[in-house]
C-alpha positions, -999 to 999 in steps of 0.1 A, spaced: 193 47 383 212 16 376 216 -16 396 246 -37 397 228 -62 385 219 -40 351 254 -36 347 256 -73 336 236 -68 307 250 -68 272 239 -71 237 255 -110 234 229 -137 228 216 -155 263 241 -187 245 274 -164 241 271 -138 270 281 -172 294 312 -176 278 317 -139 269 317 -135 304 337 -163 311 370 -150 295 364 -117 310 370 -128 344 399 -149 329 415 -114 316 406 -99 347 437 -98 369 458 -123 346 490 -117 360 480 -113 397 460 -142 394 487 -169 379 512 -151 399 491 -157 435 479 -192 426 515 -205 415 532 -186 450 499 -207 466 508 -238 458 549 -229 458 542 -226 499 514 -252 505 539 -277 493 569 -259 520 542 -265 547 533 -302 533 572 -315 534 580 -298 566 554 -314 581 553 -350 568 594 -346 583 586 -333 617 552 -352 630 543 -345 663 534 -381 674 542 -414 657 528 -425 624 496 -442 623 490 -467 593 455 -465 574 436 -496 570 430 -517 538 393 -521 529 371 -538 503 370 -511 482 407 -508 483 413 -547 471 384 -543 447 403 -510 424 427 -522 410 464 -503 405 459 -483 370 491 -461 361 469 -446 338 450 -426 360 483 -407 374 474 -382 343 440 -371 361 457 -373 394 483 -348 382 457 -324 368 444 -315 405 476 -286 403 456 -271 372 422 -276 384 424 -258 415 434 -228 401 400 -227 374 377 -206 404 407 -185 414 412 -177 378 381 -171 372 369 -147 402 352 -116 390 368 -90 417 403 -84 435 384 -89 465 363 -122 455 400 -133 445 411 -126 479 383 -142 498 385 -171 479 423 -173 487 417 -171 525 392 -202 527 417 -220 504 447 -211 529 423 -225 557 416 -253 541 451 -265 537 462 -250 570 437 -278 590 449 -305 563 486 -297 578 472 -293 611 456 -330 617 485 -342 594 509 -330 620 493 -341 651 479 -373 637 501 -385 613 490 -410 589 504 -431 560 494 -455 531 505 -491 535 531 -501 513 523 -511 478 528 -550 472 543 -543 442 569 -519 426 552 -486 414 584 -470 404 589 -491 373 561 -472 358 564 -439 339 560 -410 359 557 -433 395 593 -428 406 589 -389 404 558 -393 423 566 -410 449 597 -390 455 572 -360 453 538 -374 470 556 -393 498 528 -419 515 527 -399 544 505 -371 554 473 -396 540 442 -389 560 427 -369 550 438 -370 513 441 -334 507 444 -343 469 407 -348 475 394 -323 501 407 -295 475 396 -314 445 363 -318 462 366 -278 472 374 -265 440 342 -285 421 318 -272 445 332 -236 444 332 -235 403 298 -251 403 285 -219 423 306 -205 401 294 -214 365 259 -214 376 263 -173 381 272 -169 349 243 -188 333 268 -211 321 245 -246 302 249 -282 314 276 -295 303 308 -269 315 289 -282 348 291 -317 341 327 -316 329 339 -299 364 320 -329 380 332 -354 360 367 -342 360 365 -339 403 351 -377 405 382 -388 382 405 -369 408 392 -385 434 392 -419 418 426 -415 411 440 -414 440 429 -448 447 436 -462 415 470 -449 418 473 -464 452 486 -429 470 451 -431 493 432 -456 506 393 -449 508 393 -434 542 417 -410 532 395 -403 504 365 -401 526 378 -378 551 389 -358 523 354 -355 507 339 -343 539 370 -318 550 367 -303 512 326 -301 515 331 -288 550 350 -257 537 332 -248 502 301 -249 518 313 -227 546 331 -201 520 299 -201 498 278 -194 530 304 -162 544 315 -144 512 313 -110 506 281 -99 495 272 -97 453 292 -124 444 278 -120 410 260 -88 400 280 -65 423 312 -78 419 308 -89 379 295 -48 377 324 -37 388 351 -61 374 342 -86 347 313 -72 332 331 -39 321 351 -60 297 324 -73 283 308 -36 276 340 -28 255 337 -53 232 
């Protein structure tokens, strides 16, 4: 009798099945998943605006500190501070089951729904910049986009930081080698960075960030649904990979 984790089996070499795999759970759901992810973000942003207008208390300003003086501004780093919208999506995308997908969506949704929570009842904003970030490329969108308020903690981070953890489980299921792993936490770290070299966050935003985004991976990786890999890839991802 076969196990689930038998079904995972294919004739691909140990170096190909990873990425075989990989685009298997990218096929899987397509549409659903590019559909869900886009409506995701379509309403976290409804929820952000409506509450950086209607706080609950008055605004409380974050502090400068050394770390703050000691990056500099670089407009260069809005590009890796923009990716975070395509990043976030990369576990979603590539969850092996309907329900994984699901799950996955539901510590997402309540991740961001205690970002808007403190955000609303301790509001928070950057100090202004001492200099005019507009006259950059790409700044004036931003900032009529990215408003400063709604700063600690920097939810650009706490889902940046939640993502990387979740696709590290993630790659390391599917066997994947080093260096997928080291790109996912290299490409986090320049997220992070960038929203202090873009001057959106200050570093306690960041920090707060970090630990509300490790709070909630580690807590989704903990209470999942059981066979996160063998059972679920069995049943979903791994039957692609038997047809080819």
């Amino acid at each position: 009798m076969s196990t689930p984790a038998d079904l995972v089996v294919s004739p691909l070499a140990p170096a190909t099945r990873w990425s075989a795999e990989l685009w298997a759970r990218v096929r899987l759901h397509f549409v659903l998943k590019t559909v869900g992810i886009t409506a995701f973000i379509w309403v976290f942003f409804i929820g952000y605006f409506w509450v950086l207008r209607h706080p609950a208390y008055p605004v409380t300003l974050m502090p400068v500190t050394a770390l703050d003086r000691w990056v500099p501004f670089q407009p260069a780093m809005l590009l890796p501070y923009l990716t975070l919208w395509f990043y976030v999506g990369i576990p979603a995308g590539l969850a092996p089951s309907f329900r994984q997908l699901i799950v996955h969506g539901l510590w997402a949704t309540a991740l961001c729904v205690t970002g808007l929570a403190i955000f609303y009842f301790w509001p928070t904003a950057v100090p202004p910049r001492p200099f005019d970030a507009a006259s950059y490329p790409g700044f004036a969108l931003l900032q009529g986009v990215d408003a400063p308020g709604n700063a600690c903690p920097s939810m650009h981070v706490a889902v940046a930081v939640f993502t990387a953890i979740c696709l590290h489980r993630l790659l390391r299921d599917i066997g994947a080698p080093r260096w997928p792993t080291l790109l996912n936490a290299l490409w986090c770290l320049a997220i992070v960075y960038s929203t202090l070299a873009t001057k959106q966050h200050v570093a306690l935003d960041a920090a707060a960030g970090v630990l509300l985004g490790t709070t909630f991976a580690l807590f989704s990786l903990r209470w999942r649904p059981g066979g996160w890999s063998a059972d679920a890839v069995g049943r979903g991802a791994a039957d692609i990979i038997r047809r080819q």
